[in-house]
N, C-alpha and C positions, 0 to 999 in steps of 0.2 A: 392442684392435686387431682380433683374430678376431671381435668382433661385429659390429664398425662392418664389415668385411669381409661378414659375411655379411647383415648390415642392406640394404649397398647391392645385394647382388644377389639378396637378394628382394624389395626394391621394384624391379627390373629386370625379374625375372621376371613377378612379377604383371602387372605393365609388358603384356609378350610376351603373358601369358596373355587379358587383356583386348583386346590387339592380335588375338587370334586368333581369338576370340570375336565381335569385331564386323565383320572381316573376313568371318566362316562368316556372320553373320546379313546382312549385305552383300549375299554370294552367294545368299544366298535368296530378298534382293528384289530380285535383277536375273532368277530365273528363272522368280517372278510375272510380270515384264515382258515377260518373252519369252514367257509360255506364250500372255500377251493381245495380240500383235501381230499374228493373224490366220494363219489356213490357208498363207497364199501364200507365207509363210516360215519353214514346216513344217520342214524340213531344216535349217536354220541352227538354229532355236529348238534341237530335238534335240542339234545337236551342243553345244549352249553348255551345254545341262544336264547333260550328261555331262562336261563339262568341269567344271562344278560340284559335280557329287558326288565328282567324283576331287578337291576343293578340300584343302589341305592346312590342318588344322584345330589349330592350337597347344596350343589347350587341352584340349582331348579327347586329343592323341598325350601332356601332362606329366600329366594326372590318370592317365588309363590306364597309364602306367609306375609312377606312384608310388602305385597302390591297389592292397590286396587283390584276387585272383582266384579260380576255382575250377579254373584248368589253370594251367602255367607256361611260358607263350610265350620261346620262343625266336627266332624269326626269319622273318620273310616274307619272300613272293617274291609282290609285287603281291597277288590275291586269295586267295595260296595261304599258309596258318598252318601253320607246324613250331610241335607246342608238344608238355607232358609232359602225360597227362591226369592227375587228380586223384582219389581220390574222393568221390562224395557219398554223405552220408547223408542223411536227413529224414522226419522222421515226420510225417503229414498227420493234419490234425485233421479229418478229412471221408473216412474210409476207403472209403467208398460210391460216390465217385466214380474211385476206382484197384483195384473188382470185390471190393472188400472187407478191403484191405489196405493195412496202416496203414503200416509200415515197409520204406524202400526204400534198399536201395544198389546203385550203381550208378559207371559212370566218367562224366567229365566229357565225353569225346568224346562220347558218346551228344548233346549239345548241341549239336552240331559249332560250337563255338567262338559259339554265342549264337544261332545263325543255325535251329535246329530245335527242337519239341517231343518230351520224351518221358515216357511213363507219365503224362501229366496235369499235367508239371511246363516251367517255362523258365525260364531267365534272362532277366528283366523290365530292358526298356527304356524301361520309363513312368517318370514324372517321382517318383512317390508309390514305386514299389519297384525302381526303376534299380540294375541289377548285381544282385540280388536273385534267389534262387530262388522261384520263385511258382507257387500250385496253377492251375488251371484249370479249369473247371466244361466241361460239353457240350458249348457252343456255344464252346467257348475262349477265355472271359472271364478275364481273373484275377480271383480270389477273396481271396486273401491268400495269407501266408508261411505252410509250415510249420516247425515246428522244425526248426529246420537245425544238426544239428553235420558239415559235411560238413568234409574236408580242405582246408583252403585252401593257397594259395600261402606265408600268411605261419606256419599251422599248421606245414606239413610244413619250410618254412625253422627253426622251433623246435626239431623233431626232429631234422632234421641236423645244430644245431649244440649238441641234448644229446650227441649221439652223439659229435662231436668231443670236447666236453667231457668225458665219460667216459674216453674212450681215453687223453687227455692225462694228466688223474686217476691213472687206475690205471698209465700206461704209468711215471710218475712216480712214481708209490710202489713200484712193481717193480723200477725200477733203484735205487731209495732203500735198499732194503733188500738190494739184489746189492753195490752201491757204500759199505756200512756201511764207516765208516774210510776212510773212499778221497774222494777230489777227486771230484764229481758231474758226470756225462757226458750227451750227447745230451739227450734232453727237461729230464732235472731239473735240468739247468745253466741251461734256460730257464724255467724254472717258479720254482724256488727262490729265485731274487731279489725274483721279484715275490711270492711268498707271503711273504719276507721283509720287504721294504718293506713291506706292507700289515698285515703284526704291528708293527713296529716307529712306522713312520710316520701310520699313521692307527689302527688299533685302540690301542695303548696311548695315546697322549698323549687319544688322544678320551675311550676309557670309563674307562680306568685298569689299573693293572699286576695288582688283583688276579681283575679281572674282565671282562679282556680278551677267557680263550680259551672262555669259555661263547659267545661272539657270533661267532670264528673262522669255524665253517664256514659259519656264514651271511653273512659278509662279503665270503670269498674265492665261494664259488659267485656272487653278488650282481657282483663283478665279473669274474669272468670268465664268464658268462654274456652282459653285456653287453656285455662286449669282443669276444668270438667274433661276434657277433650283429652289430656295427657295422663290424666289417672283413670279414664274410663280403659284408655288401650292399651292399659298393664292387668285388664281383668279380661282373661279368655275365655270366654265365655256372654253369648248373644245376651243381650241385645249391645254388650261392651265388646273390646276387643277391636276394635277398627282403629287403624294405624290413621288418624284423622292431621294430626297434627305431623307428622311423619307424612304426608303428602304433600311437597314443594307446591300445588296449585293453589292448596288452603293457605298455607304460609304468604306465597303470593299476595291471595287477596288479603288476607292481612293486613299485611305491608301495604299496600295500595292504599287501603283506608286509612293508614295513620297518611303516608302522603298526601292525599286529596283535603285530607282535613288539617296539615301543615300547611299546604298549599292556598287552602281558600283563606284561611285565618290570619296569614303572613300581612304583616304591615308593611310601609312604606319604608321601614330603616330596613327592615329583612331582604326586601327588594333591593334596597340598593346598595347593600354589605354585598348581594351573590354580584352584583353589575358592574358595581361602581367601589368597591371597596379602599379605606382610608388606608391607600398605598403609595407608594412611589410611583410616579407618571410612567417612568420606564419598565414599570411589570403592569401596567396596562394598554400602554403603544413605543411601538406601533403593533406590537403582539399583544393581546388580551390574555397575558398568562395568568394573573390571579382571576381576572374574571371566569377563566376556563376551568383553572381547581376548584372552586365555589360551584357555579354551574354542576360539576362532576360530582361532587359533596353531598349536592340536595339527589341527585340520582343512586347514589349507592348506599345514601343511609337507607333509605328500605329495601334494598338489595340486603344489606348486610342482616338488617330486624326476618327478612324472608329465610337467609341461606341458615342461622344460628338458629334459629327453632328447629326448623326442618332437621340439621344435621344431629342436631344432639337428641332427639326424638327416635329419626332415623336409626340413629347408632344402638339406642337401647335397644328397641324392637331386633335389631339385625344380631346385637351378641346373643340374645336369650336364645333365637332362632337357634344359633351355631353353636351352644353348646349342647342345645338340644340333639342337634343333628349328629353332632358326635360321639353317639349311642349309638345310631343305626352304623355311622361309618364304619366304629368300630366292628361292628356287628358282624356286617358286609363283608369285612375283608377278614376278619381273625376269628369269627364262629358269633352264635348268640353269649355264649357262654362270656367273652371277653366285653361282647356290645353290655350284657349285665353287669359285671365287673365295674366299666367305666359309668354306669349311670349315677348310682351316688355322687360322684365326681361332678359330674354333668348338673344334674340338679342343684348340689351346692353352689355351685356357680352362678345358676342361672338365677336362684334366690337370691343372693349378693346383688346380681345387676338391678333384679327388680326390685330391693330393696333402693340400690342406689338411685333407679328411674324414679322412684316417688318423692326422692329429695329432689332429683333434675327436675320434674313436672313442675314445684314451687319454684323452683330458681328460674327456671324460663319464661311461666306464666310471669314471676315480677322483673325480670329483667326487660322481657319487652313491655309491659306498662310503663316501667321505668321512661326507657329509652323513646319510649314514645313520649311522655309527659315533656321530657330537654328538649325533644324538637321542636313541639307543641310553645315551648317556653321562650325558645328560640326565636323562633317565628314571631310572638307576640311582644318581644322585649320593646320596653321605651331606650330609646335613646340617650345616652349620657353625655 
């Protein structure tokens, strides 16, 4: 039911997003038309084009909320950006062009929000390095990226939700060890169920009773990392609100980590179930066909643990965006008066998703523990 749910309001959105898109290209060939309708009606052309760059742009306002940045906007007021700067780092592979040095850090205001260059560097608005920090030659060409490890948006959302996770940690084993013999209080009355359920419920049936607590703390950090991460970016508002888990590179590494730690822990019967599995000669020569589906198996189960966080994460963050947006649309095209009209509409909705996002937050942080615990299990099975 929660997919079919969230199926239909991203074919909704995309819907809006494509509505907005042709809308904005719309508006740019009607202000061709105006620029060529002659001298005489100079003043009307002007106003109409200003009216068109103030156009309200659907799909530029849901990418731009749900990407990575290099500052963390908070709120406008028409031209004017309240945001947090950030900072960057970047080393150029062309030191000659910034008086002979290589390495620069700097804040992110220095950019004033995309709109300036500095030290030879910008946030690129071309098609080839869009959002992108890019060097710039003399004449103010871009040239390429340099290496950029600068603080992003969805970095510094990382850090702050290690930092909670720490506190929680230790705040929890300090009162564990005050509370010895005693009924568990404040934090570790909240913590301790769920470290419980997650020993009880998915690490032992998964890997097994005797080789459960080797994988513990890689299981519990694995989901409450993801959990922090998924109900911090339904709260808009700094130092939350970063789409962390909603970014396919975090998922990624994710994924990685349970692989590398499937990988190293894998016995000798694991190995030779993907190699050599108990098949029929002829689906292993003179074609290695089951060897080749096994081999394919162990690479796409964390393909799959990467793309299902990512996308259901994704999706929440992307409808709340669009039905937000569907205020201004309205707005845009049919007066302020209708844009008011549709917002009760709009916000109802957008309550719903983010109600439904913090039941999706728990089901994805224990699905991939889960999913991770059976491979982990997998990997480590005796032989029968």
């Amino acid at each position: 039911m929660l997919k079919l749910t969230k199926a239909i309001f991203i074919f909704f959105a995309f819907s809006l997003l494509s509505y907005g898109q042709l809308h904005a290209q719309h508006g740019h060939e009607e202000e061709k038309t105006h620029k060529t309708e002659g001298h005489s009606e100079e003043g009307e052309s002007h106003t109409s084009d200003a009216h068109t760059d103030k156009e309200f742009n659907a799909g530029e306002f849901v990418i731009d909320h749900v990407s990575d940045s290099y500052d963390w906007h908070i709120v406008s007021f028409g031209s004017k950006h309240v945001s947090i700067p950030l900072p960057i780092i970047v080393y150029s592979k062309q030191p000659e062009l910034h008086e002979g040095q290589a390495f620069h850090v700097f804040m992110s205001s220095k950019f004033h929000h995309g709109h300036s260059d500095y030290k030879g560097f910008r946030i690129s608005k071309s098609e080839a390095f869009k959002g992108k920090i890019v060097e710039l030659d003399a004449a103010g060409h871009e040239i390429g990226t340099p290496i950029d490890i600068s603080i992003t948006k969805t970095i510094a959302g990382i850090f702050v939700s290690i930092i909670i996770l720490l506190w929680l940690v230790f705040a929890a084993a300090n009162l564990a060890k005050k509370n010895k013999g005693k009924a568990p209080s404040g934090i570790q009355n909240t913590l301790e169920p769920i470290i419980i359920f997650i020993r009880d419920e998915v690490a032992k049936p998964a890997i097994g009773e005797h080789k459960y607590e080797k994988f513990m703390p890689f299981l519990l950090t694995l989901f409450f990392f993801i959990l922090i991460n998924n109900v911090m970016g339904l709260i808009p508002i700094p130092p939350f609100g970063a789409n962390v888990t909603g970014n396919i590179a975090v998922t990624m590494v994710l994924a990685l980590f349970t692989f590398l730690v499937t990988t190293i822990n894998g016995n000798k019967h694991y190995w030779k179930e993907i190699y050599n599995p108990d098949v029929p000669w002829w689906l292993k020569f003179p074609i290695p066909l089951m060897p080749i589906v096994e081999l394919s198996g162990v690479i796409t189960k964390p393909f799959v643990l990467m793309i299902r966080l990512f996308a259901n994460m994704m999706a929440g963050h992307l409808i709340v965006t669009v039905f937000i947006g569907l205020i201004f649309v309205f707005g845009s095209q049919f007066g302020p008066a209708v844009g008011l009209g549709v917002s009760p509409v709009s916000i109802l909705f957008s309550v719903f998703i983010l109600l439904l996002d913090v039941l999706v937050s728990f089901i994805q942080a224990y699905v991939f523990t889960l999913l991770s615990a059976i491979y982990f299990g997998m990997a480590t099975a005796d032989h029968h």
